[in-house]
VOMI-535367 format. One record per residue: residue number from 1; x, y, z of N, C-alpha, C, O, CB in turn. Coordinates in steps of 0.2 Angstrom, whole numbers, plus 5000, padded with zeros to 4 digits. Glycine has a CB too. Example, Ala and Ser with C-alpha at 12.3 -4.5 7.8 and 13.67 -1.06 7.14 Angstrom:
> 1/5066/4972/5039/5062/4978/5039/5066/4984/5039/5071/4983/5042/5057/4978/5045
> 2/5064/4989/5035/5068/4995/5036/5064/5000/5039/5067/5006/5040/5070/4997/5029
This chain:
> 1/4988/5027/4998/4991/5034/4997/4994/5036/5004/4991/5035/5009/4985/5039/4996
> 2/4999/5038/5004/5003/5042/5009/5001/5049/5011/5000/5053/5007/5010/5042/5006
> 3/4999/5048/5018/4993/5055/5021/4999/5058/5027/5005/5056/5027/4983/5051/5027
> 4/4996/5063/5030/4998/5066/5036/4993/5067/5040/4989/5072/5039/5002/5071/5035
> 5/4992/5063/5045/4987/5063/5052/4991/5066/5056/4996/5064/5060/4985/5056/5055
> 6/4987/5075/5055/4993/5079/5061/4999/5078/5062/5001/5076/5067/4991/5078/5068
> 7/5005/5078/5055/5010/5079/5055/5012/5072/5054/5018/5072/5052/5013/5082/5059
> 8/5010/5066/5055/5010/5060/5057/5011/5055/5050/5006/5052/5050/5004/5059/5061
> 9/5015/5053/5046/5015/5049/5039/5011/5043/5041/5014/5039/5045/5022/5047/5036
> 10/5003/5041/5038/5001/5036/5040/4997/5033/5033/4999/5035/5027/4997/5038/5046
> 11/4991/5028/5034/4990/5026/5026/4982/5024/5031/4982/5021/5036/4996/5018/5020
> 12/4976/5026/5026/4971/5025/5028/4968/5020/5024/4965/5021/5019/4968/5029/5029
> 13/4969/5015/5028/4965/5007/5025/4955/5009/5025/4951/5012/5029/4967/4998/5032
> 14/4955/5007/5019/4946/5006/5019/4946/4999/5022/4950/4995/5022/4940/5006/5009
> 15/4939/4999/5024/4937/4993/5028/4937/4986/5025/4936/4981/5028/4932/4994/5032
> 16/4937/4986/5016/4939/4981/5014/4948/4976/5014/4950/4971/5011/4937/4983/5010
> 17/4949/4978/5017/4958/4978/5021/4956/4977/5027/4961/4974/5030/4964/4985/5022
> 18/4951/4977/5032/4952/4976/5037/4957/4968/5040/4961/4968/5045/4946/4977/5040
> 19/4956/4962/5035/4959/4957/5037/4969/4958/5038/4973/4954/5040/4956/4952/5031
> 20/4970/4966/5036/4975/4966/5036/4979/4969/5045/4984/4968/5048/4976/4969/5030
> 21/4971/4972/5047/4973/4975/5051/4977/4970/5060/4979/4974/5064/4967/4981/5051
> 22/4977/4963/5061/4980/4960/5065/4987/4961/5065/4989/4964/5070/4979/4956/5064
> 23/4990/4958/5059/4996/4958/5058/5002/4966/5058/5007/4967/5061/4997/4955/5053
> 24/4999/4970/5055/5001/4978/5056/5000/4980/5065/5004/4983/5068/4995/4984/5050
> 25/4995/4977/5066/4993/4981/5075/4999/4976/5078/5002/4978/5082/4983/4979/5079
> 26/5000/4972/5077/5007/4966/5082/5013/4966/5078/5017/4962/5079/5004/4954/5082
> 27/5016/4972/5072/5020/4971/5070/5025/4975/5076/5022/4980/5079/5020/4972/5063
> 28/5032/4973/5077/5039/4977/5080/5040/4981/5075/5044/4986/5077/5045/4974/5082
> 29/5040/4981/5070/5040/4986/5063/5037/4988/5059/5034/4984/5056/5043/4986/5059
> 30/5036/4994/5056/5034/4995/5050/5037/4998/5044/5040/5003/5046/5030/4998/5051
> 31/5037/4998/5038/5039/5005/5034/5035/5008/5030/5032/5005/5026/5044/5005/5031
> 32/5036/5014/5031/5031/5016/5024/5036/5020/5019/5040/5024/5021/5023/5023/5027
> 33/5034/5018/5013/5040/5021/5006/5038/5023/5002/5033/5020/5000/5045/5016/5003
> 34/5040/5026/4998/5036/5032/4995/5043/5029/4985/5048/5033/4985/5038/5044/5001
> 35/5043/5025/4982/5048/5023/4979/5048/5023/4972/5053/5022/4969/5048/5018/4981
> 36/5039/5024/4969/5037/5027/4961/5040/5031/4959/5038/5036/4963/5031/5030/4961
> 37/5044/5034/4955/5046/5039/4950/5042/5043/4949/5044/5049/4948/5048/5038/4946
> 38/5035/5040/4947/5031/5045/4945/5026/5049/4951/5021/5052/4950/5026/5041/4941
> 39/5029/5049/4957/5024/5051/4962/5032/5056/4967/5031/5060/4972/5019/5043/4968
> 40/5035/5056/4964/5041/5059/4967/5044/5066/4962/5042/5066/4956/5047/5051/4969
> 41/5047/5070/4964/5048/5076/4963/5056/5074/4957/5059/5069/4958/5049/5080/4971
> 42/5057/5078/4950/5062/5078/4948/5069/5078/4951/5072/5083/4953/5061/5081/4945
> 43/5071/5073/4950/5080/5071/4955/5077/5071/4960/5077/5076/4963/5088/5077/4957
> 44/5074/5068/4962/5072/5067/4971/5073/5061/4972/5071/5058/4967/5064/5070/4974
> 45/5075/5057/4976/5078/5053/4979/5071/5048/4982/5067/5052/4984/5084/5056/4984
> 46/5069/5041/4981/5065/5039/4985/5066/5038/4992/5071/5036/4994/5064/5035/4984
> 47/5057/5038/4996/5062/5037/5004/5056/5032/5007/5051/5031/5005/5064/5046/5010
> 48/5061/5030/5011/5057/5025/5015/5059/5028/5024/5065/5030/5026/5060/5015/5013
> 49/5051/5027/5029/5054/5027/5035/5051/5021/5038/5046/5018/5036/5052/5034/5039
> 50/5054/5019/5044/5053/5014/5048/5052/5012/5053/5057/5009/5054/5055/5012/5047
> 51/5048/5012/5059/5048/5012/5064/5041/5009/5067/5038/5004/5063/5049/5018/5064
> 52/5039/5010/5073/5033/5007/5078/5028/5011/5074/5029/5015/5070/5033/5009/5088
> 53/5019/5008/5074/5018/5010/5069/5009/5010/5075/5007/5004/5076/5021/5006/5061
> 54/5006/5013/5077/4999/5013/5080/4993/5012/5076/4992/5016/5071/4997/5019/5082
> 55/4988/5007/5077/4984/5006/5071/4977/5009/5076/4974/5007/5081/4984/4997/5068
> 56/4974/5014/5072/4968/5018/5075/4960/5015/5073/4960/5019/5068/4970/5025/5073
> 57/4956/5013/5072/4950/5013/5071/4945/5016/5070/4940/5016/5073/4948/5011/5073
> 58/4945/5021/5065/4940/5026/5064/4934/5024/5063/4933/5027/5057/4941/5030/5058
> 59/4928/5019/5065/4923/5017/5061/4919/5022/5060/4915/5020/5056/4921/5012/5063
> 60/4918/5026/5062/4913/5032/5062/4914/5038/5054/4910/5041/5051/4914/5037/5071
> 61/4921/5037/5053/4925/5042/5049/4926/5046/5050/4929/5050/5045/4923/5043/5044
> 62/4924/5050/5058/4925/5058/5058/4931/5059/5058/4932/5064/5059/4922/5062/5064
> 63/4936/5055/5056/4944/5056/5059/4946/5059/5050/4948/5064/5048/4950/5046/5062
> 64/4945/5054/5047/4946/5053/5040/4943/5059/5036/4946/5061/5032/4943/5047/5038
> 65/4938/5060/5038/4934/5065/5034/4935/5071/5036/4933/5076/5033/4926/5064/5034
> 66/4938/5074/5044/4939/5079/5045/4945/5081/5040/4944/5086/5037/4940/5079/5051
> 67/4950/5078/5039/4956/5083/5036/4960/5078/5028/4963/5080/5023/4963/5085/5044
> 68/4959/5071/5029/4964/5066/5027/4960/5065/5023/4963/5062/5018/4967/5059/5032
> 69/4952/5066/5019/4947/5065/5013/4951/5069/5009/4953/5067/5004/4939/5067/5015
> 70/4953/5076/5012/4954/5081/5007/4960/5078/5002/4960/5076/4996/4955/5088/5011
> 71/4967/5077/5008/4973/5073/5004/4972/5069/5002/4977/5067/4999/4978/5071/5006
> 72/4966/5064/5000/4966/5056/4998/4962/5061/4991/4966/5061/4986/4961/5047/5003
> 73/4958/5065/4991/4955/5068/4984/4960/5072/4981/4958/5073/4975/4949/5073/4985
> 74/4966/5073/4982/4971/5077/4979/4976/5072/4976/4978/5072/4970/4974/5083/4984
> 75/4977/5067/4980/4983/5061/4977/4980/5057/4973/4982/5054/4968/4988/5056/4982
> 76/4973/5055/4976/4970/5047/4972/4963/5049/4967/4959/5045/4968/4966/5041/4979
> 77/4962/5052/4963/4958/5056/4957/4952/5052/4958/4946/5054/4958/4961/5057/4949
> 78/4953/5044/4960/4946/5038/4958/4942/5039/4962/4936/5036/4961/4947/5031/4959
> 79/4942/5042/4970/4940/5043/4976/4935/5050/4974/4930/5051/4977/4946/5045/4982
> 80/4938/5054/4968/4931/5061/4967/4923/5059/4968/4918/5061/4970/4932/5063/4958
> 81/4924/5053/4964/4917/5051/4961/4913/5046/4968/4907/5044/4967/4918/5044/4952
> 82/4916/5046/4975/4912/5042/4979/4913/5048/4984/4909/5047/4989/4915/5034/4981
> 83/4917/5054/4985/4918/5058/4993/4920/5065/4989/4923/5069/4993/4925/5054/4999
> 84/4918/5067/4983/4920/5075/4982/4915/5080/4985/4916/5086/4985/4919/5076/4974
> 85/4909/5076/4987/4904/5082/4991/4900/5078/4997/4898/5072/4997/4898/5086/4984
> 86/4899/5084/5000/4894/5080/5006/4888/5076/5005/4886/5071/5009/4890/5086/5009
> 87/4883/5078/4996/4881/5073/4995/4882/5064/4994/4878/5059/4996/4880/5075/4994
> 88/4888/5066/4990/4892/5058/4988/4894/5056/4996/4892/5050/4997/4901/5060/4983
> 89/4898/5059/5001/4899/5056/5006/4892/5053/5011/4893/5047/5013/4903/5061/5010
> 90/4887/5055/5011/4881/5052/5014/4878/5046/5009/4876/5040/5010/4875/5059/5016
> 91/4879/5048/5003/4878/5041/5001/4883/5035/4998/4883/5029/4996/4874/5042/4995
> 92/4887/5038/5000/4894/5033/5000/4901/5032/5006/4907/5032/5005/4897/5034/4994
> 93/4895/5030/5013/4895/5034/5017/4902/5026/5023/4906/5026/5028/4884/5038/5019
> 94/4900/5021/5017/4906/5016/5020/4911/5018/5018/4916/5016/5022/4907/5009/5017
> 95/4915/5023/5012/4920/5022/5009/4923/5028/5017/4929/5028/5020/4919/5026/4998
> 96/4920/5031/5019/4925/5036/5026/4926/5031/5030/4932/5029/5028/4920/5044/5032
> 97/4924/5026/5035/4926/5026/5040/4934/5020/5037/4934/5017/5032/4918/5022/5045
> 98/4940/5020/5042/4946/5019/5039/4950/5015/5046/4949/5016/5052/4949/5025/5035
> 99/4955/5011/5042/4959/5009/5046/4964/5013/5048/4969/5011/5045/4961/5005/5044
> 100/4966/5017/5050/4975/5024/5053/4981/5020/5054/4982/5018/5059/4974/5030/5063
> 101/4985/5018/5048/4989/5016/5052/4995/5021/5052/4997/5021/5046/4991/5010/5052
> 102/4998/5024/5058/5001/5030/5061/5005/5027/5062/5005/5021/5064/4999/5032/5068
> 103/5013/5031/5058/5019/5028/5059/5022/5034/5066/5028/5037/5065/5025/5027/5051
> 104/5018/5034/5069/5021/5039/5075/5027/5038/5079/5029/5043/5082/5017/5038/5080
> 105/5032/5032/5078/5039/5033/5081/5042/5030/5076/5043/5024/5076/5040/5028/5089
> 106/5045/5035/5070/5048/5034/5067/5056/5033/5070/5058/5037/5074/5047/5039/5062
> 107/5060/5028/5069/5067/5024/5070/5071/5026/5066/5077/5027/5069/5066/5017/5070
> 108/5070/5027/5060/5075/5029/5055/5073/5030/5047/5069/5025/5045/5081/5024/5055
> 109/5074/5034/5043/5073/5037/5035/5077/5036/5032/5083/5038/5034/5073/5043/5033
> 110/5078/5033/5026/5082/5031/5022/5079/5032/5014/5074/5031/5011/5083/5025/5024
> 111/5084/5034/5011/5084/5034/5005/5086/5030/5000/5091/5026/5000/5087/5038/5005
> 112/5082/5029/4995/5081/5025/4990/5082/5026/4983/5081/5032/4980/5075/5023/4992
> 113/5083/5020/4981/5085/5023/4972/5076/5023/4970/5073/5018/4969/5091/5016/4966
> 114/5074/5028/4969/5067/5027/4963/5066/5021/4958/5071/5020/4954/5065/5034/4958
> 115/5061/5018/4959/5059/5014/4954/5056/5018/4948/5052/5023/4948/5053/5009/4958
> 116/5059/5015/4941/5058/5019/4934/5054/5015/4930/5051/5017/4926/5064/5022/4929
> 117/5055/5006/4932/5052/5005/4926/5046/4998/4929/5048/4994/4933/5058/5002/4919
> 118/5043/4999/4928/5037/4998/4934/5037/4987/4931/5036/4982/4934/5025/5005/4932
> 119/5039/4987/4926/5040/4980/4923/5046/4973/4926/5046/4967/4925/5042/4983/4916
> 120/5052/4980/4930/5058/4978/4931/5059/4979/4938/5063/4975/4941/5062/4981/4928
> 121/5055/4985/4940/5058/4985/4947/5054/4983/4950/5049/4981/4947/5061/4991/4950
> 122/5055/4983/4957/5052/4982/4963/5056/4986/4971/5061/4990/4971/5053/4974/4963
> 123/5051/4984/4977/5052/4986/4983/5055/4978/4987/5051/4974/4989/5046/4990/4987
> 124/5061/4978/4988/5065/4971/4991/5064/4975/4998/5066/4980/4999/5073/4969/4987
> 125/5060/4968/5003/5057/4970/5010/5060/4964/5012/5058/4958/5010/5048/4971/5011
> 126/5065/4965/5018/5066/4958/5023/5069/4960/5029/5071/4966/5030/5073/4951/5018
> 127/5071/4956/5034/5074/4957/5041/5080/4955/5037/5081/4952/5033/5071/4952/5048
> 128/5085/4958/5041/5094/4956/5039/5098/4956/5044/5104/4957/5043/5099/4960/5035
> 129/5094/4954/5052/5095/4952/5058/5095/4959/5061/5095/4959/5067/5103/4947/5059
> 130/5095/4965/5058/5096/4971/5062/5090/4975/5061/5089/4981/5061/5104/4975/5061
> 131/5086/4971/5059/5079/4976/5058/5076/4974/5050/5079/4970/5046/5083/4985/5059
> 132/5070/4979/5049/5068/4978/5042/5072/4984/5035/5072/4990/5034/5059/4980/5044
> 133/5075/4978/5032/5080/4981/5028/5075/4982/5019/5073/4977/5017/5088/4975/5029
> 134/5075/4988/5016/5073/4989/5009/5075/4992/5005/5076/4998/5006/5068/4991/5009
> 135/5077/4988/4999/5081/4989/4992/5077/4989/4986/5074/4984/4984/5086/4984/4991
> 136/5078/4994/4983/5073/4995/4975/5079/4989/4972/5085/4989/4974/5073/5006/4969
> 137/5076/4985/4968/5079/4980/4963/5077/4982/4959/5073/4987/4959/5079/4973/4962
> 138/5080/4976/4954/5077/4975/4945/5078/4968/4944/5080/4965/4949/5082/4979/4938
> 139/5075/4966/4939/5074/4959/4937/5071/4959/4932/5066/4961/4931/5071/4954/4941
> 140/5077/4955/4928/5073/4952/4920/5068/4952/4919/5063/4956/4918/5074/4945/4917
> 141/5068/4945/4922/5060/4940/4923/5057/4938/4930/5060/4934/4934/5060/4932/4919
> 142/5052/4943/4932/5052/4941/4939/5047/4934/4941/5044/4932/4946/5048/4950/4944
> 143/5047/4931/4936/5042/4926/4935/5047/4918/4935/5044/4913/4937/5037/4929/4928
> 144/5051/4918/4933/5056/4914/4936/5058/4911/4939/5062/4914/4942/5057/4914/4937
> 145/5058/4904/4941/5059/4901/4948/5063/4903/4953/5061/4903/4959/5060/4897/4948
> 146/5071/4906/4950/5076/4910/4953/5078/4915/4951/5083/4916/4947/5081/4907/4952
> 147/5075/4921/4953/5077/4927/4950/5080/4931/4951/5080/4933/4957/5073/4929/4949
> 148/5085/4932/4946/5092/4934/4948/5089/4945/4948/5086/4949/4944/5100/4931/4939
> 149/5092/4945/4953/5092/4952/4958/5099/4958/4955/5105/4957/4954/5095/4949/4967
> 150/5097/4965/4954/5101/4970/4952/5101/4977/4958/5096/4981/4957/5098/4971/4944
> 151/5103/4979/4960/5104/4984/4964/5108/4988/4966/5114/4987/4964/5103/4982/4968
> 152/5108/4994/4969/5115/4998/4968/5120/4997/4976/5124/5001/4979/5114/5007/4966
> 153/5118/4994/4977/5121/4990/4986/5121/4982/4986/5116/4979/4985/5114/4993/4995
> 154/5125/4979/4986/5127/4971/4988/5121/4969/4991/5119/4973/4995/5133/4969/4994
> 155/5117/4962/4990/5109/4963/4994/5112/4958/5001/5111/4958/5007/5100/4958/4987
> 156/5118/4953/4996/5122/4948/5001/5115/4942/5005/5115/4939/5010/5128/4955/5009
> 157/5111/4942/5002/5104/4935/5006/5108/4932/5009/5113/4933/5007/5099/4929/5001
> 158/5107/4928/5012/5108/4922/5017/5102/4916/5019/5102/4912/5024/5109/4925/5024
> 159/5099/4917/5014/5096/4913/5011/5087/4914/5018/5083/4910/5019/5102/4904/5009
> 160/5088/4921/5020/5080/4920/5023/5075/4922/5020/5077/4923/5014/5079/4923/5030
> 161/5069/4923/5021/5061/4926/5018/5063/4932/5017/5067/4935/5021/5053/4925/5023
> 162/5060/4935/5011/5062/4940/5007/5055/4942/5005/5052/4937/5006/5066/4938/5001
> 163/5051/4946/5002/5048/4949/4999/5046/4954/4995/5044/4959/4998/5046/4949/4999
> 164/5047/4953/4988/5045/4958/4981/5040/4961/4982/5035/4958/4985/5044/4954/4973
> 165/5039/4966/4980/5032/4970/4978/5034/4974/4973/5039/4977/4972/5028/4974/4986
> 166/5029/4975/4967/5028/4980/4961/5022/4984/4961/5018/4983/4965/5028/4976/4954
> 167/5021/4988/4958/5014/4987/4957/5014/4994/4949/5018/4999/4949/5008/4989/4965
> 168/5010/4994/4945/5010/4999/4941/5003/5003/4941/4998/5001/4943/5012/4996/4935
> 169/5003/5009/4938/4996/5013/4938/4996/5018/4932/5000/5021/4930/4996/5017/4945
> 170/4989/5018/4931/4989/5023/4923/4989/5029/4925/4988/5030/4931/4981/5021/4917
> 171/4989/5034/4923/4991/5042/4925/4985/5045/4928/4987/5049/4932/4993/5048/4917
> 172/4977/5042/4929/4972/5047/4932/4971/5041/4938/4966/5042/4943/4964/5048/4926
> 173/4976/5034/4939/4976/5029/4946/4969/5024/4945/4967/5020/4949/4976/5034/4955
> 174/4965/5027/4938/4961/5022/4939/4964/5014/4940/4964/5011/4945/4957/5023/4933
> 175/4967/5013/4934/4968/5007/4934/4976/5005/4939/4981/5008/4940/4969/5006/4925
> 176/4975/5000/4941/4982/4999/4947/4982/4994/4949/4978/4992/4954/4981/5003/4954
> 177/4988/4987/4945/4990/4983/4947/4995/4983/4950/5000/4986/4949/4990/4980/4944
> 178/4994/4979/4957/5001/4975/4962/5001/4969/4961/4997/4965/4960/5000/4976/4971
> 179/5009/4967/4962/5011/4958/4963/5014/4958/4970/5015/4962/4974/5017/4954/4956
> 180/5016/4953/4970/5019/4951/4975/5024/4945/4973/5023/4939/4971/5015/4950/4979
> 181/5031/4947/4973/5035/4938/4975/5039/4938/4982/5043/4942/4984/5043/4937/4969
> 182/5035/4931/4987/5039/4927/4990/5045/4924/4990/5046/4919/4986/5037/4925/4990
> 183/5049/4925/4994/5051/4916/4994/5057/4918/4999/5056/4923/5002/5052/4911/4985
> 184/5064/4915/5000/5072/4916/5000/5076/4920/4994/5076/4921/4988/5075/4909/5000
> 185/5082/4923/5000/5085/4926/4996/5092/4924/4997/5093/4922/5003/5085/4933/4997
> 186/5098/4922/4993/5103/4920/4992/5107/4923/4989/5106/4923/4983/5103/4916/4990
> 187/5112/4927/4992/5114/4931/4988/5113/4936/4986/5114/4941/4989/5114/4931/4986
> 188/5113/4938/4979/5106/4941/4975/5102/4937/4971/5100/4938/4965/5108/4945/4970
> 189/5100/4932/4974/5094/4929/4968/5090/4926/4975/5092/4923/4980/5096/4921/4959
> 190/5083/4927/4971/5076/4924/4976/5074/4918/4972/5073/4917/4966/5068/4930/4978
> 191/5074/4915/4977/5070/4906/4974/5064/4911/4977/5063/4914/4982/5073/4895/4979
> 192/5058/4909/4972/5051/4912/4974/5048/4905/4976/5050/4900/4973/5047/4916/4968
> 193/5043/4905/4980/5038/4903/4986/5034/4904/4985/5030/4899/4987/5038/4904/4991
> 194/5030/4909/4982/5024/4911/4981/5022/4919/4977/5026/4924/4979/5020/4910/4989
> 195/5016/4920/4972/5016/4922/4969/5010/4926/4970/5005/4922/4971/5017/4919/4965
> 196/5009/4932/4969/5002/4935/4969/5000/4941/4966/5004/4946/4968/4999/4935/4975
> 197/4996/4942/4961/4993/4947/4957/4997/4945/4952/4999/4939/4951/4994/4954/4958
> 198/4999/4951/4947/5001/4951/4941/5003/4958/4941/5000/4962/4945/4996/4947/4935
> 199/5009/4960/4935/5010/4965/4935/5009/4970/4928/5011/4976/4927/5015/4965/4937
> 200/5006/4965/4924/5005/4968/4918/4997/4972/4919/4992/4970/4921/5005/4962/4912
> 201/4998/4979/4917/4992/4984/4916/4990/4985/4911/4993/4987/4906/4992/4990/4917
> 202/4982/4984/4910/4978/4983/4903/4979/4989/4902/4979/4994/4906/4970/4979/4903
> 203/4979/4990/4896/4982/4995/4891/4975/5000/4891/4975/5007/4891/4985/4991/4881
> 204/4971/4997/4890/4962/4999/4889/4958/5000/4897/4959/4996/4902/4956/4992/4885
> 205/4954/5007/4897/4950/5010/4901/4946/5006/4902/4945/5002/4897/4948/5016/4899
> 206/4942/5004/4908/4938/4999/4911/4931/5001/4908/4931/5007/4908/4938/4998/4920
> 207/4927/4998/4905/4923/5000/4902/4914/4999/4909/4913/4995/4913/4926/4995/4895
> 208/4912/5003/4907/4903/5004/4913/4905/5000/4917/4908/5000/4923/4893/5000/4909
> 209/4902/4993/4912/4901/4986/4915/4909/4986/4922/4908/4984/4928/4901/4978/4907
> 210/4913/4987/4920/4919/4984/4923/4918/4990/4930/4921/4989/4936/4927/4985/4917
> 211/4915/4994/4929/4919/5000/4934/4910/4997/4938/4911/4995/4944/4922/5013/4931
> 212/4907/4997/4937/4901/4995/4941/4903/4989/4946/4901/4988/4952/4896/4993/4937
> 213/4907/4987/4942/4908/4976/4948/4912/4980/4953/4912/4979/4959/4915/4966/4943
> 214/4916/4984/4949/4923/4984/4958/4920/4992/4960/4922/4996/4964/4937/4985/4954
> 215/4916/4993/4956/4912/5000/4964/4909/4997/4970/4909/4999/4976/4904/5005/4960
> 216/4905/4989/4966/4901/4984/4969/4904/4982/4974/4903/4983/4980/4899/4977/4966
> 217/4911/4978/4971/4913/4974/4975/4918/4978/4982/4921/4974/4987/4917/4971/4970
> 218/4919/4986/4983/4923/4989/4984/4918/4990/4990/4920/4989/4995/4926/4994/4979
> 219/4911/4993/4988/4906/4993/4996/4905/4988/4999/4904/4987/5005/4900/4996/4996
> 220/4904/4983/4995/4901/4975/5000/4908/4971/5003/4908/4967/5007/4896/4967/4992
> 221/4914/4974/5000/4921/4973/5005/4920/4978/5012/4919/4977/5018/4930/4977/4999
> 222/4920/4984/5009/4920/4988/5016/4914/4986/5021/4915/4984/5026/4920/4997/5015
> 223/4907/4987/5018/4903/4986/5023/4901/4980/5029/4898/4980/5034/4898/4987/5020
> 224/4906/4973/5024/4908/4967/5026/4915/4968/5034/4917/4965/5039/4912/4964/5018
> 225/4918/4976/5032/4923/4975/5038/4921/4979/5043/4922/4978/5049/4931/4977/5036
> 226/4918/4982/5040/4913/4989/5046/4910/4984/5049/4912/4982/5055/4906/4997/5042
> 227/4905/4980/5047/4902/4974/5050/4906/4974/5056/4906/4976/5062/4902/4967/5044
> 228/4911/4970/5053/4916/4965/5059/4916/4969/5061/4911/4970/5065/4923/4960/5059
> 229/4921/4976/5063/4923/4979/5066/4917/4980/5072/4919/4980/5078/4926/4984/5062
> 230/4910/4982/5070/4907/4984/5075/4905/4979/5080/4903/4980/5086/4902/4987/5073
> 231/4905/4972/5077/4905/4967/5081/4910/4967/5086/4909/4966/5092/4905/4961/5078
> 232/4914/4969/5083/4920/4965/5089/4923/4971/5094/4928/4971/5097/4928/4962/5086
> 233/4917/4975/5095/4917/4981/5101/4919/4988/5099/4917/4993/5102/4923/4979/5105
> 234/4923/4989/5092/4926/4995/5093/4918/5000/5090/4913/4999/5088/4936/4996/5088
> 235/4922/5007/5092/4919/5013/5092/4915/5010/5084/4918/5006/5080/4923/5021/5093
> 236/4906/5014/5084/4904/5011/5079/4902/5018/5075/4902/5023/5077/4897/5005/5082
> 237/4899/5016/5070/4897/5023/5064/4891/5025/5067/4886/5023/5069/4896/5019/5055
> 238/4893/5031/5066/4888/5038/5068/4884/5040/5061/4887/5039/5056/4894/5045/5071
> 239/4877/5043/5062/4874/5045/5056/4869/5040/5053/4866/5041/5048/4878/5047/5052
């Protein structure tokens, strides 16, 4: 979810992400893009900003739970049922402490064509020698070995690393698949390299059994990263 930390466009990782947090802390870039149709305003344009990006360590959660709980309970509805009241927060009390990452020296905003058909499009992420460059596409079949590319700007590849991302979500966000395609771009078509997730969304509500494994699996991820994190020095959870 796209927050504001004192004016600041940032995204608060739970500590099951922490493996992500290396590469975002040593990136020269970041962007954060806002590119759903469904999360964007009628005729409103998608936008992406991009810039240096501060990665903060909340292990304690007081950062998170002071003001940025409330905006993750108003955009993300699945978060009611673990942090809607002081009691839920003390007993589910891994889901606060978070990763901040702060796009504090925004470089440049740009505008994007909204993605409409969650099947077809995607966020086309690559360097184009002058920085990190991103284009909503479309594609037939993104599953393809060479998949041919549609856009409303020349993409022109030169045949370097490229990467697709989709992802789709059912109207209350319970349910929420992301993929990923790797690989070169040429042109407009990517030879894909590597594949991950899937983009088709099961039509059917997860049923007890299902929402119990990824509630499971959702605290024994975070309390696995809070773990590391307190090992490896930084500030540790209060309470």
């Amino acid at each position: 979810m796209p927050l504001l930390d004192d004016g600041v466009p940032c995204v608060a990782l739970t500590y099951d992400h922490a493996d992500l947090r290396p590469s975002l802390a040593a990136a020269t870039a970041v962007a954060l893009a806002v590119t759903d149709s469904r999360s964007l305003p009628a005729g409103v344009d998608a936008v992406a900003a991009v810039g240096r990006a501060s990665v903060v360590d909340d292990l304690a959660g007081e950062r998170f739970g002071d003001d940025l709980v409330g905006q993750e309970l108003r955009k993300y509805p699945p978060a009611r049922t673990l942090v809607d009241s002081l009691l839920l927060r003390r007993e589910n009390w891994w889901y606060l402490p978070r990763i901040l990452i702060r796009l504090d020296r925004v470089g440049e905003v740009r505008r994007l064509t909204p993605r409409r058909d969650a099947d077809r499009d995607a966020l086309l992420v690559r360097d184009d020698g002058g920085g990190l460059r991103l284009d909503v596409v479309s594609a037939a079949d993104w599953t393809a070995p060479v998949v041919a590319l549609r856009a409303d700007t020349p993409l022109r590849g030169d045949g370097g690393p490229v990467l697709a991302h989709g992802h789709d979500h059912s109207i209350d966000r319970e349910r929420w698949e992301g993929w990923d395609v790797l690989g070169t771009l040429e042109g407009d078509r990517l030879t894909a390299r590597e594949r991950h997730g899937h983009a088709v969304l099961d039509p059917a509500p997860p049923t007890l059994l299902q929402r119990w494994r990824r509630a499971r699996a959702l605290e024994r991820g975070c309390r696995r990263g809070i773990a590391s994190g307190e090992r490896d020095g930084t500030v540790g959870r209060q309470g």
